[in-house]
N, C-alpha and C positions, 0 to 999 in steps of 0.2 A: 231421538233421531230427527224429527222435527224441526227443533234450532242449528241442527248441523245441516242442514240442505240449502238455508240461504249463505251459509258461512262458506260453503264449499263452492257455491256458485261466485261468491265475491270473489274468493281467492283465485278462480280462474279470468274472472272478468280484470282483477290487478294485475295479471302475467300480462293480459293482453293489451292495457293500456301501458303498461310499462314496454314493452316491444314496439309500440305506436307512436312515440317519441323518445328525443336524447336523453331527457330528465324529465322527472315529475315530484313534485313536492309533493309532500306529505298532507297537507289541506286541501290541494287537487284532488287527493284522492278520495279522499276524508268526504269531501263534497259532495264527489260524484257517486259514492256509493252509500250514502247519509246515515254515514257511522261517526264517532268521536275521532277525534285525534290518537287518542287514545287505543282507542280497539286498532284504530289502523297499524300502530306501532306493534299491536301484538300478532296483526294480521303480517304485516312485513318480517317479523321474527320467525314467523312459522313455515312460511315462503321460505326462507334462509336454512333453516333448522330441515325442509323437505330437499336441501339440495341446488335451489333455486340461484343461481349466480349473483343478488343483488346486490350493487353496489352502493354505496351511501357517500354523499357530496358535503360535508358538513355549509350550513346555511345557504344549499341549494336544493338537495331532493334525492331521489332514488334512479337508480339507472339501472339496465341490463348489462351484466359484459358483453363488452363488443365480442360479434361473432355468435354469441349464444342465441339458439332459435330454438322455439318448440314446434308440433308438428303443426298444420292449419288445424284451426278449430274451427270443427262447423257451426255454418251460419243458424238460426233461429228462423221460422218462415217469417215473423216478422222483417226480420231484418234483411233476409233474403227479399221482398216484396219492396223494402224499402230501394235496394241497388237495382233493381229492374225499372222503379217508376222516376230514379235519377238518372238512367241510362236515356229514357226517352226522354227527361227534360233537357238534357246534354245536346242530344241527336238534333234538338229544335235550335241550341246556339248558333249563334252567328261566326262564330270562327273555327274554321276548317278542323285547326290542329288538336284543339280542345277535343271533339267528338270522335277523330280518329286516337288519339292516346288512352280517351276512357272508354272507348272498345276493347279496346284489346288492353287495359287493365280488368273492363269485367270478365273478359274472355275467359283470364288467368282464374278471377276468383270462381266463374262458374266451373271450372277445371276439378274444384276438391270440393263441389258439392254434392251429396249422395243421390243415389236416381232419381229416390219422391223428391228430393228439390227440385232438383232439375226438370219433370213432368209438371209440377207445379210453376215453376218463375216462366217457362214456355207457353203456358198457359195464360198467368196472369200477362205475359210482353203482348198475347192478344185482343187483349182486354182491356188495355189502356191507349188513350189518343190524346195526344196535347197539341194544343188550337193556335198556339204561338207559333210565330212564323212558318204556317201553313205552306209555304213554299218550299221553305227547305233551304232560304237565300241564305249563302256563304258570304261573306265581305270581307272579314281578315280571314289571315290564317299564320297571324304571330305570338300570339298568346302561351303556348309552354317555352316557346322559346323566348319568352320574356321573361315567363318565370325563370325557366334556369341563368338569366342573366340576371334577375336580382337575387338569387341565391348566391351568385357566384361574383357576384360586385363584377360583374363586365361591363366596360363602357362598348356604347352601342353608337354605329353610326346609322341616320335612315332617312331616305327621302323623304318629304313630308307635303301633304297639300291641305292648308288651311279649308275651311269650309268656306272662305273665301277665292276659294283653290286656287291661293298661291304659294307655289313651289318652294322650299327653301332646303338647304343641307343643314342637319343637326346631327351633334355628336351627344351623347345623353348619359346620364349616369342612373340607370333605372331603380326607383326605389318601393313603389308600389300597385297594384292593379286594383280598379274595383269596375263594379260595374252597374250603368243606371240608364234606364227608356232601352234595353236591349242591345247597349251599347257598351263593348267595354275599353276604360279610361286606363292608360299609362300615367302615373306620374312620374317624372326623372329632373333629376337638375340638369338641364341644359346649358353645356359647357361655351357655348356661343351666347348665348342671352344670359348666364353667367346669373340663374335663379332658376327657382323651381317649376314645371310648365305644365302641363296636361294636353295630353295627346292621345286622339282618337285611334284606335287600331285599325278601324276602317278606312281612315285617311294618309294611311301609313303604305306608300309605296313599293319601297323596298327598306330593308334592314338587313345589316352587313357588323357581324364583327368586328372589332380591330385587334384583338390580344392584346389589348391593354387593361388594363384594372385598379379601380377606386378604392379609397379606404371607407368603413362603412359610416352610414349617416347619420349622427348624431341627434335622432329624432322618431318616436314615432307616428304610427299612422294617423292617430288619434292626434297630437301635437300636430303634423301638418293640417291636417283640420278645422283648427285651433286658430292656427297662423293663419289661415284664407279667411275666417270669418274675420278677423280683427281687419284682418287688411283691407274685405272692402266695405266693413262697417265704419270704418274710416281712410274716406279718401282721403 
């Protein structure tokens, strides 16, 4: 019984990354739960053979049927302790929208936690202080709505003020966020400068749809990266 209690725990830990995204290959998972290739495929049979809806992509990976949900599994107080002390380092960000959407995402997850969770992560939320931006300064508040515009290839139109604050209109094709000194960076191709730009969220005026839509960009993030260093390792 012994060798079946980490077994049993994996196969529950596989439902729930496979619910977690569209597809997962077979060495992702292999990876993440530091089994063979092998055992995985036997673990994915057994999943299937209990019932389990999984689908198979030949040389792409595993999937759920769309539609298929299991009920919420409860959290671990690790892991529960973990979403309380990302909830205040969130709270501490600099853009508005980010901190109000994962509110009320943890809201939802503290919903299906059983009471001792919940007497515990209330306890642990007052027992944690993060010293980053002590103020509480807000300066954007366009960040998920950037996201769902490089999910959704929407070109963006938005004021914009250089740090030299001057003005200009951009129409943008948003491709990725990151963020660096508590700042977070847009990258987009910029359909008026007609190449790739970076743009501050906090210098970002206003931001207006247009219902218009791009084809997606033949590059990743890592690639754009790639592309900047060469470019200004050689002027």
């Amino acid at each position: 019984m012994e060798k079946e209690k980490p077994r049993l725990a994996r196969l529950t830990a596989i439902i729930t990354q496979l619910q977690s995204k569209s597809i997962v290959t077979a060495r992702e998972l292999a990876d993440t739960h530091g089994v063979s290739i092998r055992t995985m495929y036997r673990d994915i049979r057994t999943l299937e053979a209990s019932g389990i809806p999984i689908s198979t992509e030949e040389g792409k990976g595993y999937s759920l049927l769309e539609g298929y949900k299991l009920p919420p599994i409860m959290f671990t107080e690790e892991e529960a302790n973990a979403l309380i002390t990302a909830e205040h380092l969130v709270a501490r960000d600099k853009d508005q929208s980010l901190g109000e959407q994962y509110r009320a995402a943890v809201t939802k997850i503290k919903s299906v936690m059983q009471y001792l969770q919940k007497e515990k992560t209330e306890l642990l939320a007052d027992r944690i202080q993060i010293r980053n931006n002590p103020e509480g300064e807000k300066t954007s508040n366009y960040l998920i709505r950037l996201q769902t515009a490089i999910t959704n290839r929407e070109v963006m139109e938005m004021s914009y003020y250089s740090l030299e604050q001057k003005r200009s209109e951009r129409r943008v094709e948003p491709f990725a966020i990151f963020s660096t000194q508590a700042n977070w960076i847009l990258i987009a191709y910029c359909q008026v400068r007609e190449d790739y730009r970076a743009f501050r969220l906090d210098c970002i005026e206003a931001l207006r749809a247009t219902g218009e839509y791009f084809k997606p960009q033949n590059m990743t993030l890592q690639e754009y990266f790639e592309m900047c260093r060469e470019k200004y390792s050689n002027p």
